[in-house]
C-alpha positions in Angstrom: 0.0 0.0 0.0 1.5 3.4 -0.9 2.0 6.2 1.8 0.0 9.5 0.8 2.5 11.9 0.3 1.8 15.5 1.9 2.6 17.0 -1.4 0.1 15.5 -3.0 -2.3 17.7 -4.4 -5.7 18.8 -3.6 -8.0 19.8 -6.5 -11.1 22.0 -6.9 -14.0 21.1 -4.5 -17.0 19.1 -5.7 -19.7 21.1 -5.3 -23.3 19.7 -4.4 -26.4 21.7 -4.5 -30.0 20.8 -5.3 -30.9 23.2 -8.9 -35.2 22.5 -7.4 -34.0 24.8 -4.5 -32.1 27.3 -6.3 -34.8 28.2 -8.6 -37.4 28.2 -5.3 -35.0 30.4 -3.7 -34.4 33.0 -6.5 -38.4 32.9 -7.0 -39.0 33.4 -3.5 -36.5 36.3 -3.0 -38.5 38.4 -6.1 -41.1 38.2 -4.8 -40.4 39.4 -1.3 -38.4 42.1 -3.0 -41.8 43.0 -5.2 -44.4 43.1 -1.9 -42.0 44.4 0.4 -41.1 47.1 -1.9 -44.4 48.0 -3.0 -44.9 48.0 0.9 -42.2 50.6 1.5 -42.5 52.6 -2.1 -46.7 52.5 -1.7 -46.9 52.5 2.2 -48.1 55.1 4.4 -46.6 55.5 8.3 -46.0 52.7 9.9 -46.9 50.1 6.9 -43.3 51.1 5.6 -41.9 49.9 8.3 -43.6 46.2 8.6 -42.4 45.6 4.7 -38.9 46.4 6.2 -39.2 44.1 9.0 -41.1 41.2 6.8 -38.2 41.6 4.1 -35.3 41.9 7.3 -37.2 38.6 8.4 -38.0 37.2 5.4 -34.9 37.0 3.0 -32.0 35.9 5.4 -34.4 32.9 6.2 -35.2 32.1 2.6 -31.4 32.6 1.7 -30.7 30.0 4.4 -33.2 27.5 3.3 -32.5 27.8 -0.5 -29.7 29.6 -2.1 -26.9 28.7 0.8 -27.0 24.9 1.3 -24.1 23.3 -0.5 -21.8 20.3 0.1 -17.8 21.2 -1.1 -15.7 18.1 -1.2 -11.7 17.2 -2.3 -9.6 14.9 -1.6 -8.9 16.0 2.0 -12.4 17.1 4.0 -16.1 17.5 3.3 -17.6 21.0 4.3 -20.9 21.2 4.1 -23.0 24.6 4.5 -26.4 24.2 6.2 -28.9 26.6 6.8 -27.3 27.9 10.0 -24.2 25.9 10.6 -20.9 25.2 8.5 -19.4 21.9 9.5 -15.7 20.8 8.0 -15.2 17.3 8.4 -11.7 15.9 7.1 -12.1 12.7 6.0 -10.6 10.7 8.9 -12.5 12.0 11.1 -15.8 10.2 8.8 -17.3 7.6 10.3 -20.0 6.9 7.6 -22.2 8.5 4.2 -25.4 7.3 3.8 -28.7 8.1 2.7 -32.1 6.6 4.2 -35.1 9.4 4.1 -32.1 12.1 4.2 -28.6 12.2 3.3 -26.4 12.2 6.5 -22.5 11.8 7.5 -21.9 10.6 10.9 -18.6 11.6 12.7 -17.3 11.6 15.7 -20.4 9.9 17.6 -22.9 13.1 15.8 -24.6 12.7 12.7 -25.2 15.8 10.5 -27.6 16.4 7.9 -26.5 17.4 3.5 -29.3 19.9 3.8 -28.4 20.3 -0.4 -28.6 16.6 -0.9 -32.6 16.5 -0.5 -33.6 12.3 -1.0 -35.9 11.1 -3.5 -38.5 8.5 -2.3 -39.9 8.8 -5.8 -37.5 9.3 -7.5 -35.4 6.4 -5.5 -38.3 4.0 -6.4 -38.8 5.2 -10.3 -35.2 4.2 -10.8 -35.2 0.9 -9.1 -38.4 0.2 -11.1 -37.1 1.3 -14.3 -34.0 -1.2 -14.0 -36.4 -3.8 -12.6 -38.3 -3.8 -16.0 -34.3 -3.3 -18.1 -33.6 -6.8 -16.4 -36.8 -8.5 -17.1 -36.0 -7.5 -21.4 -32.6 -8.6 -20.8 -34.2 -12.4 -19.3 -36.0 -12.7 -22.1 -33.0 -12.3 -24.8 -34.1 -8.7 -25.9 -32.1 -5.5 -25.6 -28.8 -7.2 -24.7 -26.9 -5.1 -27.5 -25.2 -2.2 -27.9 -25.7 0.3 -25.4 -28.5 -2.3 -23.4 -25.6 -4.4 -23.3 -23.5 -2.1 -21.5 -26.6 -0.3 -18.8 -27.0 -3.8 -17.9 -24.1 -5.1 -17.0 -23.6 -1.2 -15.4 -25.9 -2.2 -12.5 -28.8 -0.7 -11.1 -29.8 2.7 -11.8 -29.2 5.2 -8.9 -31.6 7.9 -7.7 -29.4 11.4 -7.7 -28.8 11.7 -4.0 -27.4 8.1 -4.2 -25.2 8.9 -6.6 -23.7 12.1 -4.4 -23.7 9.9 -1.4 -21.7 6.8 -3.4 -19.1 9.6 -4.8 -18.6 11.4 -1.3 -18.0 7.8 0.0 -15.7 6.7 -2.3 -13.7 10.3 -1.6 -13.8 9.2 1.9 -12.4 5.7 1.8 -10.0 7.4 -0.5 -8.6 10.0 1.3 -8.8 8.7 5.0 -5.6 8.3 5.0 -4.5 11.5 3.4 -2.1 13.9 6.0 -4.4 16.6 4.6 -7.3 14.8 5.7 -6.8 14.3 9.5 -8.2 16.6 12.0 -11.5 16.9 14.2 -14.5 18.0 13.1 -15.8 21.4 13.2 -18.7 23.0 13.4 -19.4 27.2 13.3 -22.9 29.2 13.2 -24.0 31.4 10.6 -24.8 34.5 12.3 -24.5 36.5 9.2 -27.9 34.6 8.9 -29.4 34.4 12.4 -28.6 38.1 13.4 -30.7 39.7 10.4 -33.5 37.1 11.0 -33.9 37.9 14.9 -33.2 41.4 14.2 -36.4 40.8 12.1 -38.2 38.9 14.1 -38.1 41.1 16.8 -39.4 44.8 15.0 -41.8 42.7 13.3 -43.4 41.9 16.7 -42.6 45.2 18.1 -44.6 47.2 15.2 -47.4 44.4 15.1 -48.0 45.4 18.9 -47.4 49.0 19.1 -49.6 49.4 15.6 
């Protein structure tokens, strides 16, 4: 077995996000932006003030929920950006990837949620159906050429989370035992997120009960 060298180098992050929440997100954000405006440009006294307190409130939470999850991987650690927490996890310090109802990594005796790698029941069982009726052709002597042939003997199809939680496993196994990958676990809170929201929050309820 050949020794990782700590000159090896690390490339580009993988980056996993779910495209469904992206396009919520940027939908979401213009339309906040359209009645909170029209709030504040339209408003008279105090209903100026609400639209800023909704939209304060509002966008930080959607950002969190939408646009920000993301799972960044190389050959050394996973970091993996959550609605309100960013959590590095070098590779050694991974105990498991999996994926049952949610994809999950569990290190260090915690278990953290891929907010961005949302898990497909349907989609999960649409794929296992659709190789299901590949392999019942393939019994019967049909579609066992060309590219049949070769999705065949490929294996099962995967749902898309799967997928992302095979190749983050297999980058795992990989780099264990990597000097770049060993470490502890981290976790730090995104208070560029919660501030604005409680900052909301709170002159929302304030102007709801002094209105």
């Amino acid at each position: 077995m050949t020794t990782p060298s700590p000159h090896e180098p690390v490339y580009a992050d993988r980056v996993y996000r779910s495209p469904m929440a992206v396009v919520t997100g940027v939908l979401l954000l213009a339309l906040i932006a359209w009645l909170c405006g029209d709030a504040v440009v339209r408003g008279e006294g105090g209903a100026r003030w609400v639209g800023l307190a909704i939209a304060l409130f509002s966008v930080p939470l959607t950002v969190a929920f939408t646009l920000r999850p993301a799972v960044f991987a190389n050959d050394d650690r996973m970091r993996v950006r959550n609605p309100f927490r960013v959590i590095v996890l070098p590779w050694a310090a991974v105990d498991a990837v999996r994926a049952g109802y949610s994809a999950e990594v569990l290190a260090e005796g915690s278990k953290y949620q891929l907010w961005s790698v949302p898990v497909s029941l349907r989609e999960r069982k649409k794929a296992s159906r659709k190789f299901s009726r590949r392999d019942a052709l393939g019994g019967k002597g049909l579609g066992q050429d060309g590219d049949a042939a070769a999705a065949s003997a490929a294996g099962p199809e995967r749902a898309a989370a799967d997928q992302v939680v095979d190749e983050l496993r297999e980058l795992a196994e990989r780099g264990a035992g990597r000097p770049g990958a060993q470490g502890s676990v981290s976790v730090k809170w995104a208070y560029e997120i919660i501030a604005p929201a409680v900052v909301g929050a709170v002159a929302l309820i304030v102007l709801l009960a002094t209105g």
